[in-house]
C-alpha positions, 0 to 999 in steps of 0.5 A: 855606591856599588858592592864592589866599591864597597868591598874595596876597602883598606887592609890594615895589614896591606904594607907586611902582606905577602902572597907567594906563588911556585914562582913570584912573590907579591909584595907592597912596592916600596921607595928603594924599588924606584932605581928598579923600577925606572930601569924597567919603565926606561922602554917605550915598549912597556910603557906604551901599554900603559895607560897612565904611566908617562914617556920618557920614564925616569927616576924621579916619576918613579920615585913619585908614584911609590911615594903615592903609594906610601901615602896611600894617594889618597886612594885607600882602594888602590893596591898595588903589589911589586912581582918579585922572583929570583931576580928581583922586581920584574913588574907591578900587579895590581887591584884599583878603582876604574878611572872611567868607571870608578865603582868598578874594580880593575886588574892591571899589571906590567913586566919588564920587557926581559921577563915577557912570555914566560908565565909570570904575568899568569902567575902574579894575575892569579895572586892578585885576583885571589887577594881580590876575591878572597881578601876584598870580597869582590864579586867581579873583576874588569880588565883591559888592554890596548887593541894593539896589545894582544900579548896581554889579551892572551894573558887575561884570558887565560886568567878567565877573563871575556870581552865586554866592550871596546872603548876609547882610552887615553893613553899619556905615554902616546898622548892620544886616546886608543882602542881599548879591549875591556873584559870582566872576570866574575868570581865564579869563573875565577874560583872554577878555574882554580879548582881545574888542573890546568887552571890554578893559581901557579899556572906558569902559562 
């Protein structure tokens, strides 16, 4: 087992933990988040970005994956946090296992469309990869994003990331496999970025 399967671990205190930025706050996703979270997935245009949420996306498929993640699915190395402001939940960040590299881990978000392009998904990125590196003890963290998602591209590079490689990716929203750009983040490059005046955790950029 690698370093970093190793360092994904469970964290007693994950369900009470909170990790506040200038704009967002993190938080364990909970049950009474599925309404929001369904009326922010009912949009073919966030969910097609996703590799493994479905379309359509209703009700009861959020209610299921929150109740995974009560559970813990199984999969104590899987944390995903809830991106809350002012408004409410807006998205979903998290650190997991890679599916197709499982000794990996990866950074994966979304946002609800409203909320697109305006720094938010910066933010919640530094929160989480924070969480990663100081509290996980990781390394180094990959991500990636669909060839046709360079929005999110530009978000993962602001956060540090370079490309490594592209593969193919299924995609259950589209049915079908897609290009998929993946990029890796050490925590070196990570911790010099926060220590940069344009690059720190609260970057609204």
């Amino acid at each position: 087992m690698s370093v970093a399967a190793q360092a994904l671990k469970a964290i007693p205190e994950i369900d009470s933990l909170r990790l506040a930025g200038a704009r967002v706050t993190l938080r364990r996703p909970l049950l009474s988040d599925a309404a929001r979270i369904a009326e922010l997935m009912n949009d073919y245009g966030v969910v097609k970005n996703l590799s493994r949420a479905p379309w359509p996306y209703g009700l009861e498929d959020a209610v299921s994956w929150l109740t995974h993640v009560a559970g813990h699915g199984g999969k104590p190395n899987d944390y995903p946090f809830a991106i809350v402001t002012s408004d409410g939940l807006i998205g979903v960040v998290g650190i997991s296992t890679n599916p197709q590299n499982p000794e990996a881990a990866e950074l994966g978000y979304w946002l609800g469309r409203f909320y697109w392009g305006r720094g938010f998904a910066t933010e919640a990125g530094w929160l989480a990869l924070g969480f990663a590196f100081d509290m996980l003890g990781l390394e180094e963290v990959e991500a990636g994003h669909f060839a046709d998602n360079a929005a999110s591209g530009r978000v993962l590079k602001k956060l540090g990331f370079t490309y490594t490689q592209d593969l193919a990716r299924f995609s259950r929203a589209r049915d079908c496999d897609v290009l998929c750009r993946m990029m890796v983040l050490p925590r070196r490059r990570f911790e010099d970025g926060t220590n940069t005046a344009e690059g720190g955790r609260n970057n609204g950029g």
